[in-house]
C-alpha positions in Angstrom: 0.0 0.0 0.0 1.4 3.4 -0.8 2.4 5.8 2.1 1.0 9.5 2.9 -2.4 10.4 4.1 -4.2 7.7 1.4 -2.3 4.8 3.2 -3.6 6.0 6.5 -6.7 6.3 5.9 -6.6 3.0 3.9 -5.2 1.5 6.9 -7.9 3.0 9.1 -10.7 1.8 6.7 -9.3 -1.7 6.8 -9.1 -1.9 10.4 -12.6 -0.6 10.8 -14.2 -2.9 8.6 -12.7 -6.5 9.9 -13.1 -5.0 12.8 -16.6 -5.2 12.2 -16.9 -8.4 10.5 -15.4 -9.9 13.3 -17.8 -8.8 15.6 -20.6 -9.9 13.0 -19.0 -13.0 12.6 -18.8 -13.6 16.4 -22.6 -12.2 17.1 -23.7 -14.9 14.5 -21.9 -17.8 16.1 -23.1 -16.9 19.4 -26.2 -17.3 17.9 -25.5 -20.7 16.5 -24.2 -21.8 20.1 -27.0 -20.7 21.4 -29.8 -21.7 19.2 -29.9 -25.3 21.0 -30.7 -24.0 24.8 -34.0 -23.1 26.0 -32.4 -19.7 26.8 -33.0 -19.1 23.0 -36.2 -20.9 22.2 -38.1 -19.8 25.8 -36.5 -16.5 26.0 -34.8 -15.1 22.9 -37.0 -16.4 20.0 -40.2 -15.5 21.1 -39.1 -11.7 22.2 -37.4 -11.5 18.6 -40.2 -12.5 16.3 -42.4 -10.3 18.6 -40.2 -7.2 17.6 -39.6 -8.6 14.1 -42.1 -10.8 12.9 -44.8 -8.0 10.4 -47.6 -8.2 8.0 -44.6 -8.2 4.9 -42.4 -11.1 6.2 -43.6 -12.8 8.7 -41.8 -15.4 10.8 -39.6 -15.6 8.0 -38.5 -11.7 8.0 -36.9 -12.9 12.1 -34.7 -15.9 10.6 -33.6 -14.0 7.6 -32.6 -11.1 9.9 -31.0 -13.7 12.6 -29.2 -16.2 10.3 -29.2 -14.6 6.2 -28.0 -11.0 7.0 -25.1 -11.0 9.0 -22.9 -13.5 6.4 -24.2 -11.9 3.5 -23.4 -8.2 5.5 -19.9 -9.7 5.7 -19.8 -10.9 2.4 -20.9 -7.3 1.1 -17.9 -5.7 3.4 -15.4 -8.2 2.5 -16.1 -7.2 -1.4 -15.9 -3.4 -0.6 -12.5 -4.2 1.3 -11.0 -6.5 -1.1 -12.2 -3.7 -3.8 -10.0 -0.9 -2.0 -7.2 -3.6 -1.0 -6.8 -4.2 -4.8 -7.1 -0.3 -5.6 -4.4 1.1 -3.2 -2.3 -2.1 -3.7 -2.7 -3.1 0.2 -0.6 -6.0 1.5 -3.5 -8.2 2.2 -0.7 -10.3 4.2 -1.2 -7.7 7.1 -4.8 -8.2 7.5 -5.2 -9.8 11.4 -7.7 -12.5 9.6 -5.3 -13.3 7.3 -2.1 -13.7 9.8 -4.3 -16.4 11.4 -5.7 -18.5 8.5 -1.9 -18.4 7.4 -0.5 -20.3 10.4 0.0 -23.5 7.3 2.5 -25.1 10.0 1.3 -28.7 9.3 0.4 -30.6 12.4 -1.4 -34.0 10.8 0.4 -34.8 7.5 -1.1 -38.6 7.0 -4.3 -39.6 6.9 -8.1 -39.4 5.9 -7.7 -35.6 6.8 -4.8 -35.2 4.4 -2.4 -32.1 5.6 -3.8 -30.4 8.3 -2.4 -26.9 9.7 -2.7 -26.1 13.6 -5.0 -23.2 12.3 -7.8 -25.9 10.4 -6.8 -28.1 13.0 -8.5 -25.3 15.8 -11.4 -24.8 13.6 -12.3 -28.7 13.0 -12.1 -28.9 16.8 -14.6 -25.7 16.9 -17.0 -27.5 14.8 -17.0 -30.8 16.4 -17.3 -29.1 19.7 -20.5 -27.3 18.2 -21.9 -29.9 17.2 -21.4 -32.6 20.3 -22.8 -29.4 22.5 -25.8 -28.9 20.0 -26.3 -32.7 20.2 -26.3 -32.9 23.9 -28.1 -29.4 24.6 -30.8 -30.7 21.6 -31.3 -34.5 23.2 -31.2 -33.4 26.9 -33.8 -30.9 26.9 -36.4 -32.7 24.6 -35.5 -36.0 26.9 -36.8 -34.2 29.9 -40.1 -34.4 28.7 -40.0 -37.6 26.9 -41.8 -39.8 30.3 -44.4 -37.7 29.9 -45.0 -37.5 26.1 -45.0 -41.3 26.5 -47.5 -41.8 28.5 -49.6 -39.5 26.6 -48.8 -40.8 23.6 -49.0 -44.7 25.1 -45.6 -45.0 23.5 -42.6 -46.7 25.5 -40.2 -44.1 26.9 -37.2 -45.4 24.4 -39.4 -44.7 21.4 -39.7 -41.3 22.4 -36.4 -40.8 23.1 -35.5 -42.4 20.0 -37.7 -39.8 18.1 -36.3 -36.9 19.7 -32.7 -38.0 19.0 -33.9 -38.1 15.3 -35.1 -34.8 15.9 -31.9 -33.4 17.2 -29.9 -35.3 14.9 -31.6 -33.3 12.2 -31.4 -30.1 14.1 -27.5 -30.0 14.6 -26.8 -31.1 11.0 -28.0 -28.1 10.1 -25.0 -26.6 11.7 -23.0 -28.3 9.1 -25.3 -27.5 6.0 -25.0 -24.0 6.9 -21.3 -23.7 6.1 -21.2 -26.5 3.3 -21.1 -24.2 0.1 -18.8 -21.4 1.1 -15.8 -23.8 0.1 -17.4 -24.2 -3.9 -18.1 -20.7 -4.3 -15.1 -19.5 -6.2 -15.4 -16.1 -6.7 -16.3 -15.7 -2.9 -15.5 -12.3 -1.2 -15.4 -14.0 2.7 -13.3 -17.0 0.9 -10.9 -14.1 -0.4 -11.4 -11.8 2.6 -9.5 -14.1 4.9 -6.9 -15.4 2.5 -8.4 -18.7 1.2 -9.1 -20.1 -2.4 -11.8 -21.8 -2.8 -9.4 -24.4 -5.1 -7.7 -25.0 -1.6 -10.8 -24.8 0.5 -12.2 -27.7 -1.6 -10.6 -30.0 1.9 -13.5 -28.5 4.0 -16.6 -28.9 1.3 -15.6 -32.7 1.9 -15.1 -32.7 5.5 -18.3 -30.6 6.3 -20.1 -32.9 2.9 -19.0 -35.9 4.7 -20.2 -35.0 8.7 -23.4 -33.4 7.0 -24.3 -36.6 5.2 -23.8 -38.8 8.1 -25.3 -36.5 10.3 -28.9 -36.6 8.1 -28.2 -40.6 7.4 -28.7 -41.3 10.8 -31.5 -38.6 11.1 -33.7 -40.5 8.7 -32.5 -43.7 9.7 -33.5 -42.9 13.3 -37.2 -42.0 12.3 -37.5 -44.7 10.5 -37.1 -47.1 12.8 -39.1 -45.1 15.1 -42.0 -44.9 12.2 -41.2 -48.9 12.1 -41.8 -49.6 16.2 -44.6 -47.4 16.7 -46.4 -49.1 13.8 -46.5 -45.8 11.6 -44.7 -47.0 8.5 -46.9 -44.8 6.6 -45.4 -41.6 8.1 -42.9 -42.0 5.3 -45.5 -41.3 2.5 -46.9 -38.3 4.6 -46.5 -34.8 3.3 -48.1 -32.3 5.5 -48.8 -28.9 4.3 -48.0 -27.1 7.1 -45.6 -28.6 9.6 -43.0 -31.4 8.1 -43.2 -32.8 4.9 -41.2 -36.5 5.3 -41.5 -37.5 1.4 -40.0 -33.8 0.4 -37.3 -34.8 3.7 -36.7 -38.8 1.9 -36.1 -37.3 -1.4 -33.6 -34.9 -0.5 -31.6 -37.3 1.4 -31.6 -40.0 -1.1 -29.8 -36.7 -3.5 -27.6 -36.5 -0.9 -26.8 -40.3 -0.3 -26.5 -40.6 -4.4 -24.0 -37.5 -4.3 -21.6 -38.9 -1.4 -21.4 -42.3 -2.8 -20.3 -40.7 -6.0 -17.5 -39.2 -4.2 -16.2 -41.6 -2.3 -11.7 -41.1 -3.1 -11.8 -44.7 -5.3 -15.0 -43.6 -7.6 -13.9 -40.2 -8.0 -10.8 -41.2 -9.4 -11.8 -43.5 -11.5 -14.8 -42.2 -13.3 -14.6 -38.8 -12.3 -17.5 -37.9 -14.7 -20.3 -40.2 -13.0 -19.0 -37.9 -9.5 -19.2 -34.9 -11.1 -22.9 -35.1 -13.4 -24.1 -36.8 -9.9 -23.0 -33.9 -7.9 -25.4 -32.0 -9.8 -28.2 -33.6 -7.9 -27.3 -30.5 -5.1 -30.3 -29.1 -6.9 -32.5 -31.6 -6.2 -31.0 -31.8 -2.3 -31.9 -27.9 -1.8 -35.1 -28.0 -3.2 -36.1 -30.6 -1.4 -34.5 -29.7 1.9 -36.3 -26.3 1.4 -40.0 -28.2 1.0 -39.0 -30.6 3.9 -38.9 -27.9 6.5 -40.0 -25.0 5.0 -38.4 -21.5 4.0 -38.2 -19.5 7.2 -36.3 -22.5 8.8 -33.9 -23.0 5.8 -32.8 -19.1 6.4 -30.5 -21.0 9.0 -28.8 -22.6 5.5 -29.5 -19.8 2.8 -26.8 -17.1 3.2 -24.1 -20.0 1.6 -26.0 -21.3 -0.7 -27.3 -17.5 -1.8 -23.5 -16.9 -2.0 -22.9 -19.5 -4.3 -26.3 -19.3 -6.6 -24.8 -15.5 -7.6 -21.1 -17.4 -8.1 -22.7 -19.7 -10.3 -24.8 -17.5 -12.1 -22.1 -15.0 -13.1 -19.9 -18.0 -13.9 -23.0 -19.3 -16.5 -22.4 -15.5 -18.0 -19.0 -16.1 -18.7 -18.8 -19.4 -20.1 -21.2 -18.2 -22.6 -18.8 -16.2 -24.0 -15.5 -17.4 -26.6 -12.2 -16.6 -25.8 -9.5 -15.1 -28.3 -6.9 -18.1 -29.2 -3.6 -16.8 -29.9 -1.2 -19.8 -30.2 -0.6 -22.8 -28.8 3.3 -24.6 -28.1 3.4 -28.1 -28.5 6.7 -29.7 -26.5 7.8 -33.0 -27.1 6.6 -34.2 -23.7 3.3 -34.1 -24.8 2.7 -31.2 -23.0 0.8 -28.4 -24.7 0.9 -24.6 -23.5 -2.2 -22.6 -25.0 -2.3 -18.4 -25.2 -5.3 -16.4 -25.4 -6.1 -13.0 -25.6 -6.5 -11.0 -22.1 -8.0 -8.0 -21.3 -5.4 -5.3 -20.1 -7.6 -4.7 -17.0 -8.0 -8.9 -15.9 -5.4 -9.1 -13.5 -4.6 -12.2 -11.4 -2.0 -14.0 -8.8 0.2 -16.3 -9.5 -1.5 -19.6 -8.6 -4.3 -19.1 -10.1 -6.5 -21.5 -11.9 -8.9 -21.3 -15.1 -12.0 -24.0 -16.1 -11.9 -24.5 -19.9 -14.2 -25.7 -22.6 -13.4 -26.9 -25.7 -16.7 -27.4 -27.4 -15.3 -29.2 -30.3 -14.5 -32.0 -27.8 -17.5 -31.8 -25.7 -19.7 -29.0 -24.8 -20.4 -30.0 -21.3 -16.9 -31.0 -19.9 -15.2 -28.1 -17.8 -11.5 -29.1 -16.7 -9.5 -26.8 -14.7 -6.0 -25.8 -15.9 -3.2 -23.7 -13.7 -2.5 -20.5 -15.3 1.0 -20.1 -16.2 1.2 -16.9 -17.1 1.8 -13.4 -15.3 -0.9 -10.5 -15.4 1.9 -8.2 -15.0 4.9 -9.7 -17.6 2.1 -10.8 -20.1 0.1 -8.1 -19.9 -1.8 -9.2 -23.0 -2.3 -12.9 -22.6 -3.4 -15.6 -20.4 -1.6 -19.3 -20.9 -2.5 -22.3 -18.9 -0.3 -25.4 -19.8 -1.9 -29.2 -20.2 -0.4 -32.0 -20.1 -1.7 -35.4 -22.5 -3.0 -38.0 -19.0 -7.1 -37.9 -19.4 -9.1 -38.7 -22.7 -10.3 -35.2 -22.3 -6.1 -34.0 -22.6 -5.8 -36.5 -25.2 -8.3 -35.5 -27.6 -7.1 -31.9 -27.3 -3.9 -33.0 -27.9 -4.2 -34.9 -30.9 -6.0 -32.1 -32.3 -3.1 -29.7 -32.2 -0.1 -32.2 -32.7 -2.0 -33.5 -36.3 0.5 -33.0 -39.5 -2.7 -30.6 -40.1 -3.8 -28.8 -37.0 -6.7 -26.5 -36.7 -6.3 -23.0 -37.2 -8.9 -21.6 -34.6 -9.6 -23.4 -31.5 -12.5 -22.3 -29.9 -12.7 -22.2 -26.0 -14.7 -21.1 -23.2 -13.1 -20.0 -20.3 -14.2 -19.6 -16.1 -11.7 -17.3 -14.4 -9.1 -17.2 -13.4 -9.8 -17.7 -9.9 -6.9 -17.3 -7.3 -5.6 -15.7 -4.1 -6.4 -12.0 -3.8 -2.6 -11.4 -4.1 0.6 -13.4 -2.9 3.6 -11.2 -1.1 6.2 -13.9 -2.0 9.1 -10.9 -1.3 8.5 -11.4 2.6 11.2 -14.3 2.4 14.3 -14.6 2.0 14.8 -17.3 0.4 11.5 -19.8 -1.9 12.0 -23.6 -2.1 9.4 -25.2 -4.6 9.1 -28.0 -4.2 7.4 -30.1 -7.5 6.4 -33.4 -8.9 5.4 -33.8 -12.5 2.8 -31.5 -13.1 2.9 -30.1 -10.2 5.7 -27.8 -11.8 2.7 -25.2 -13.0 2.0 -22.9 -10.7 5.4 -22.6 -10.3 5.7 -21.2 -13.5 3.9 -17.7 -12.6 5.6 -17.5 -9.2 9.3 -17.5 -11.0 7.9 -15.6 -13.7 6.1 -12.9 -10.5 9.5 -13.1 -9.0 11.1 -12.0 -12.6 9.2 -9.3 -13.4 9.7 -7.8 -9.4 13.7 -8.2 -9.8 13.5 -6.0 -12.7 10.9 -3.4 -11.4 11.3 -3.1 -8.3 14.0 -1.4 -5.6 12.7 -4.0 -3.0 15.0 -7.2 -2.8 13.2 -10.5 -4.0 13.8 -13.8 -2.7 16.6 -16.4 -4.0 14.8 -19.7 -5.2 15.3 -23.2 -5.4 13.5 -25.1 -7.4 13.1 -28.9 -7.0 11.4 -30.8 -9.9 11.3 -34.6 -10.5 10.3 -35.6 -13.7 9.4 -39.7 -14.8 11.6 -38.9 -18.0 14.2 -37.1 -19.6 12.2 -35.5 -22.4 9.7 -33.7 -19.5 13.0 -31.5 -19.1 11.1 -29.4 -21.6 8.9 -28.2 -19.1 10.8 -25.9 -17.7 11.6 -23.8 -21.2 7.8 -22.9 -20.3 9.4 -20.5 -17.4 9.6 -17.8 -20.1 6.4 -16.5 -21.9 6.0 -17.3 -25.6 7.2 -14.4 -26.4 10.7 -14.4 -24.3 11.5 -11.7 -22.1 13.1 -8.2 -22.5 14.0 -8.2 -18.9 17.0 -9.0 -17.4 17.4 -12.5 -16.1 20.3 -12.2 -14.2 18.3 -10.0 -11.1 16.6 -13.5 -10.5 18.7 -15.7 -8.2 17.5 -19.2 -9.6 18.8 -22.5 -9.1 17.0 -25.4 -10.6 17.6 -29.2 -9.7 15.5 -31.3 -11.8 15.4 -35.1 -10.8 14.6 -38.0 -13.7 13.6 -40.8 -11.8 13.4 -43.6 -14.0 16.0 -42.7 -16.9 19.2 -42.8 -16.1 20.8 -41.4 -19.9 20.1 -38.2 -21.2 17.7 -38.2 -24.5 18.4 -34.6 -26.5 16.9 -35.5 -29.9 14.6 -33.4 -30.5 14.2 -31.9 -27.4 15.0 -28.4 -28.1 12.7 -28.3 -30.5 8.7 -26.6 -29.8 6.1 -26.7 -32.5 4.7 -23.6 -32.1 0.5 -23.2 -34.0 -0.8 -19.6 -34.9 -4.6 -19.2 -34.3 -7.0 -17.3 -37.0 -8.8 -14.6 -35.3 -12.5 -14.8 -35.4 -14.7 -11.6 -35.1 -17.1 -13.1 -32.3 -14.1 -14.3 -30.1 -13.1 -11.9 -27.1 -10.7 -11.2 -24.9 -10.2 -13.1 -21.2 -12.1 -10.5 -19.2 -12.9 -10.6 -15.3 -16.9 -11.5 -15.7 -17.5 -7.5 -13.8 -14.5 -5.7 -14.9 -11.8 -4.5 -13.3 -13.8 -3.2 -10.4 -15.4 -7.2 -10.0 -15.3 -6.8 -6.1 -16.9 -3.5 -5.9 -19.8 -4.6 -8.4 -19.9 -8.3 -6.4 -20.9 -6.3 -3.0 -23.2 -4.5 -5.1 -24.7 -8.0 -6.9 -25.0 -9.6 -3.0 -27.1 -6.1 -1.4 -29.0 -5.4 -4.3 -30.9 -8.6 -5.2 -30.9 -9.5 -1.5 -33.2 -6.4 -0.8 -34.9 -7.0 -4.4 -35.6 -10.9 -2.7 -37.0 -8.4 0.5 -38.8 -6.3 -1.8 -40.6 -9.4 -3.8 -41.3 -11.6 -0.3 -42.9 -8.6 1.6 -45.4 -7.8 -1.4 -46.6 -11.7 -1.8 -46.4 -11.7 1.6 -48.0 -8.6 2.6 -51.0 -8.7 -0.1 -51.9 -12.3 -0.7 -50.5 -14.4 1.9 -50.7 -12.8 4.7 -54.7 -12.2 4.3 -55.5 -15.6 3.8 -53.1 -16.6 6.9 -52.5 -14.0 9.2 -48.9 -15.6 10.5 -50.6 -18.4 11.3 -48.8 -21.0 9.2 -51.4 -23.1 9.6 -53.6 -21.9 6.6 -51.8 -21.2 3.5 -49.7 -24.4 2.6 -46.1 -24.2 3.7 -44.4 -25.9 0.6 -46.2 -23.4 -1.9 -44.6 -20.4 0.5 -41.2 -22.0 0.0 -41.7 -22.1 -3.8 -42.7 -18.6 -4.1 -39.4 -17.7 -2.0 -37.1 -20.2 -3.7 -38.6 -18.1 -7.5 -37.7 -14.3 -6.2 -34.2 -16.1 -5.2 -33.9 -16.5 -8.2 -35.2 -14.2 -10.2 -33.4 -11.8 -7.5 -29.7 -13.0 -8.5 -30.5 -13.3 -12.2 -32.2 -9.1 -12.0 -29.3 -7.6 -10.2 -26.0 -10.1 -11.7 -27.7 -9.8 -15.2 -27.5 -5.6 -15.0 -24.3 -5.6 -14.0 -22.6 -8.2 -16.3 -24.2 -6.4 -19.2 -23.5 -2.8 -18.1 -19.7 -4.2 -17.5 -20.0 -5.7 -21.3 -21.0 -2.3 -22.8 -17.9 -0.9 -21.1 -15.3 -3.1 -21.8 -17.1 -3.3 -25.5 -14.5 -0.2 -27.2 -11.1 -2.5 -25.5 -12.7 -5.4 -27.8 -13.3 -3.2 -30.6 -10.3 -2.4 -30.7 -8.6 -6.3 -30.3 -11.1 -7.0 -33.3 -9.7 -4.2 -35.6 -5.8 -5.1 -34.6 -6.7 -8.9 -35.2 -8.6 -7.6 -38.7 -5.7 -5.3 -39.8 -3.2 -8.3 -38.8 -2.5 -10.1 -42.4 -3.4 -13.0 -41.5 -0.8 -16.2 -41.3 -0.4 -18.1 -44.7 -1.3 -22.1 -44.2 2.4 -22.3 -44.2 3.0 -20.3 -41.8 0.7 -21.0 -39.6 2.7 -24.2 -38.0 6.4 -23.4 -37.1 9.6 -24.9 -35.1 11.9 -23.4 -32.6 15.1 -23.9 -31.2 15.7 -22.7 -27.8 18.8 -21.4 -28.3 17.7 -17.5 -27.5 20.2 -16.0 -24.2 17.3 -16.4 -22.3 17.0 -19.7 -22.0 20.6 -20.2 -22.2 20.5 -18.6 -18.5 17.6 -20.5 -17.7 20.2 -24.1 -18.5 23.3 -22.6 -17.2 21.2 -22.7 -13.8 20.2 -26.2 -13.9 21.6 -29.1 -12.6 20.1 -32.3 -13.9 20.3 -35.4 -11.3 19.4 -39.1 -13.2 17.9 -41.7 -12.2 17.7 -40.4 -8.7 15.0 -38.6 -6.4 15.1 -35.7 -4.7 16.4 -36.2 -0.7 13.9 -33.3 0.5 15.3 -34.0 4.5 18.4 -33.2 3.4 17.9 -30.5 0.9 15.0 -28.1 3.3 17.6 -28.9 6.4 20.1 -26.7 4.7 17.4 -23.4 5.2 16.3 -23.9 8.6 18.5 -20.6 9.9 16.9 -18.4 7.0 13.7 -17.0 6.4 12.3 -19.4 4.1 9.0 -19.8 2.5 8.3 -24.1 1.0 5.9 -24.3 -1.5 5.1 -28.0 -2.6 2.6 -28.7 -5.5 2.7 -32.7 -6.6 1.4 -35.6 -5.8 -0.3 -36.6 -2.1 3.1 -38.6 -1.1 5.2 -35.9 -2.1 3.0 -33.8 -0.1 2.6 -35.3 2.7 6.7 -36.1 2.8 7.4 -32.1 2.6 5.0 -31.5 5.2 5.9 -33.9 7.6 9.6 -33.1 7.2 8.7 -29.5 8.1 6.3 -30.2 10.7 10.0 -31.5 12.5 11.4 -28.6 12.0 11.0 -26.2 15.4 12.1 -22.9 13.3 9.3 -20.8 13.3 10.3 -18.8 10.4 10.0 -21.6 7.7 6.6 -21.3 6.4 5.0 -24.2 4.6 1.9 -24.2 2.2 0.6 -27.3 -0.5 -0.4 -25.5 -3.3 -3.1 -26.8 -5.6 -2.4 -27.5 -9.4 -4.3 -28.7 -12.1 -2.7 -29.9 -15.4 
């Protein structure tokens, strides 16, 4: 952040406003904690929807105000915040939020959990304890009563019990539910606001999926077998129109059971498509969830799932939109590096990750890809590199490597989504540490690093970078540290050294390995430029998006509320049917999002229309390449990558000894990166998790190839 008055008062604004989130935040889990006792539901709740409850919104207007407003409040601050943070360039590494979702020293590095920091550790513990106290507060005070309700009900005293354990069970997995989607929602403001991805996140959308689900298993499992005792098997078929409907509850959790045996580790990795169509079926889940217990109590659930609806909304928008091809470099590892067209105002960290469509491969398949390039080197252009492993990569690959490739490949494009900005220049020194693929994301880093050395008076870290390769020829890889275009900037301000490690060649294979086929794209007039879905200011017009259609969603409710619902029922719930309600309220969800993101993606495609204009023209006044010259060759023999070979030291037929190598930094200031697969993960980890020096900081970054 710059200094003088504007840094001040930018500091100032900052503090004030997680300041104020925080206390939100804490309000709203007090509430959660609370929401189990009778304190609340003798006490609180009935003062609260006295003062609340009105002719517009009814008992619905209290849990929208208790449980919908305060997230989505934050969510609307954390957009205006990360809106200045990108404006004034502020180091969002200072935030206080940030400094403690950072603490990455691992503390579990094996396991179902995978690698677990001290930090998610905390939080893990904080939801378990939640939900053991909701459990216990939930059971004990319905079990109280459950002698009596059995002999009213000539029921044994176990039967009741059992019911109300149902009943709690359902209860508390609501705690769970109510966080599951903030994890999916990529372009999320409270994700960014506190320094998460929602690529890295993805670890707590299974832990919470996984808890939820067996949470709600046992729920209907447990009425079931109450429904089965008491002789009122027939409850399953029942759906009441004003209090619980069970066949809306059955159908939403046989979704849910359909979804988590889908994504079970062994059948997502091997058919990957059957988890990923099935996951769909979160439609069906929330629909139903929403008819099972009605709106007003699924407010407790709304503000993620609200959050992620507008994500996935303005995501649709994008997609629908082709991207300008540029080129694409084929190596000889079977590794192809595409370019597109960027807007000069989409700017991303390094790290960051784009979903692509190729429609001439299939129109419904979305793959993420690491983005290779730098916003601020390649100022024009976006690159994300793919390696030939899935059918998916293999198609695309034969496509471009043919004697006769195409000359326009047309792709959609989601993103890029990333970190809010990295501050890699805080350490002294930056081991990455990579296997195979996992060498991508730390492509933009070096090339971050690069373009810092060169333009700024700051000092940048040294780096050492560790890569194991299977073969010889995946050597190639690495020419991809410089942009297709090489580099006017000067290479030797970048400390590098590069060990690269073949594991199971022991000769070195050069034919043909300094040779990249390089394919020209034809422009096409309908193609445009990577652009951030809301412009440059995206955060600004995302807090906007979240306030506006949430007081449109007001605006809609309190009118069918006020002048046709409300006269037939008077608050009553007991005369117009619950499930239609919830219908009407699910609609004006909807057609709030699509009003408010609709206006602002368009009026944000009117303004970036002249910058397109202008790409079309240069692209039209372009001759454009002959067929011969459309496919070319070239030999890496540019001073550039010269440098780039004179720093690397090849090792064969050997792997890397990571003790040995991260024991040398233990006295400096060092920052390990590791992006590879789990073992090699989990081996970096652990080996720093022995290390007592506080000031080597460890992170697994995510990559997708």
């Amino acid at each position: 952040m710059g200094s003088g008055p504007s840094g001040a008062a930018m500091k100032l604004v900052a503090a004030v406003m997680t300041f104020l989130s925080m206390v939100v935040f804490l309000g709203y889990m007090m509430i959660w904690s609370m929401k189990s006792t009778n304190t609340f539901y003798l006490h609180w709740w009935p003062d609260v929807l006295k003062k609340t409850s009105s002719t517009y919104l009814g008992e619905q207007g209290t849990t929208t105000l208790i449980y919908s407003f305060p997230i989505l409040f934050i969510a609307t601050i954390g957009s205006l915040y990360l809106h200045l943070e990108k404006k004034y360039d502020h180091d969002h590494s200072t935030r206080f939020i940030s400094r403690i979702i950072l603490l990455k020293r691992p503390v579990i590095t094996k396991g179902p959990l995978g690698i677990v920091s001290w930090t998610e550790l905390t939080f893990l513990a904080m939801l378990v304890a939640l939900l053991v106290w909701s459990m216990y507060s939930y059971t004990h005070n319905m079990f109280a009563f459950a002698a009596l309700e059995a002999a009213q009900e000539k029921f044994q005293v176990w039967e009741v019990k059992l019911r109300s354990a149902a009943l709690s069970l359902g209860l508390a997995g609501n705690t769970c539910l109510a966080f599951l989607f903030f994890p999916v929602t990529r372009g999320s403001s409270i994700l960014q606001f506190v320094g998460l991805t929602s690529e890295a996140s993805i670890k707590y959308h299974i832990w919470l999926g996984n808890i939820t689900m067996v949470i709600f298993t046992a729920h209907g499992l447990s009425y079931i077998t109450y429904w089965s005792h008491t002789h009122q098997i027939s409850q399953m078929l029942k759906w009441d129109k004003f209090v619980v409907a069970n066949v809306a509850g059955e159908i939403a959790l046989l979704a849910g059971l359909v979804m988590w045996a889908t994504s079970l580790g062994r059948i997502r990795r091997k058919l990957f498509e059957l988890f990923y169509y099935s996951h769909h079926l979160y439609i069906v889940f929330v629909i139903f969830y929403v008819f099972h217990v009605g709106f007003a109590e699924s407010c407790l659930i709304l503000p993620g799932f609200y959050l992620f609806l507008i994500d996935r909304y303005l995501r649709s928008l994008q997609s629908q939109q082709k991207v300008r091809s540029v080129a694409a470099r084929i190596l000889p590892c079977e590794t192809v590096e595409l370019n597109f067209s960027k807007s000069s105002g989409l700017s991303y960290a390094p790290t960051s990750i784009a979903f692509i469509n190729v429609p001439s491969i299939s129109r419904i398949q979305w793959h993420p890809f690491t983005v290779t390039s730098n916003s601020n080197m390649d100022s024009d252009k976006l690159s994300i590199v793919i390696k030939r492993e899935g059918s998916w990569s293999h198609k695309l690959y034969q496509i471009l490597s043919s004697p006769s490739p195409t000359n326009r490949l047309e792709v959609a494009i989601e993103g890029p989504y990333g970190p809010p900005s990295t501050n890699f220049t805080r350490y002294e020194r930056l081991v990455l540490v990579s296997g195979g693929s996992g060498i991508t994301p730390f492509i933009s880093i070096i090339r971050e690093i690069i373009f810092k050395s060169n333009t700024t008076s700051s000092k940048t870290p040294r780096i050492h970078l560790i890569c194991a390769f299977k073969k010889y020829v995946d050597l190639t890889v690495l020419d991809l540290l410089l942009p297709v275009s090489g580099t006017t900037l000067d290479l030797s301000r970048l400390q590098l050294q590069i060990e690269a490690y073949i594991t199971r060649e022991t000769e070195s294979k050069t034919e043909n390995q300094n040779s990249i086929r390089t394919i020209l794209f034809k422009p096409n007039p309908s193609d445009r430029p990577v652009s951030a879905v809301l412009g440059p200011n995206s955060w600004l017009w995302l807090g906007a998006i979240i306030s506006s259609s949430f007081i449109i969603f007001l605006i809609l409710i309190g009118l069918l509320t006020r002048f046709y619902i409300y006269p037939i029922d008077h608050n009553t719930n007991m005369k117009y049917p619950v499930p239609a309600s919830s219908a009407f309220n699910m609609l004006f969800v909807c057609i709030a999002i699509t009003i408010a993101a609709s206006a602002a993606f368009l009026w944000n495609k009117r303004e970036n229309a002249e910058e397109t204009s202008q790409i079309r023209t240069t692209d039209m006044s372009t001759p454009a390449p002959s067929p011969t010259s459309l496919v070319y060759e070239t030999e890496l023999e540019s001073l550039p990558h010269q440098s780039l070979r004179q720093a690397t030291t090849v090792h064969l037929g050997q792997r890397p000894n990571l003790k040995k190598i991260l024991s040398k930094y233990k006295e400096e200031k060092v920052g390990v990166y590791v992006s590879g697969p789990r073992t090699m993960r989990q081996e970096v980890a652990a080996i720093c998790s022995s290390f007592s020096a506080d000031n080597l900081h460890f992170e697994s970054i995510s990559f997708s190839w």
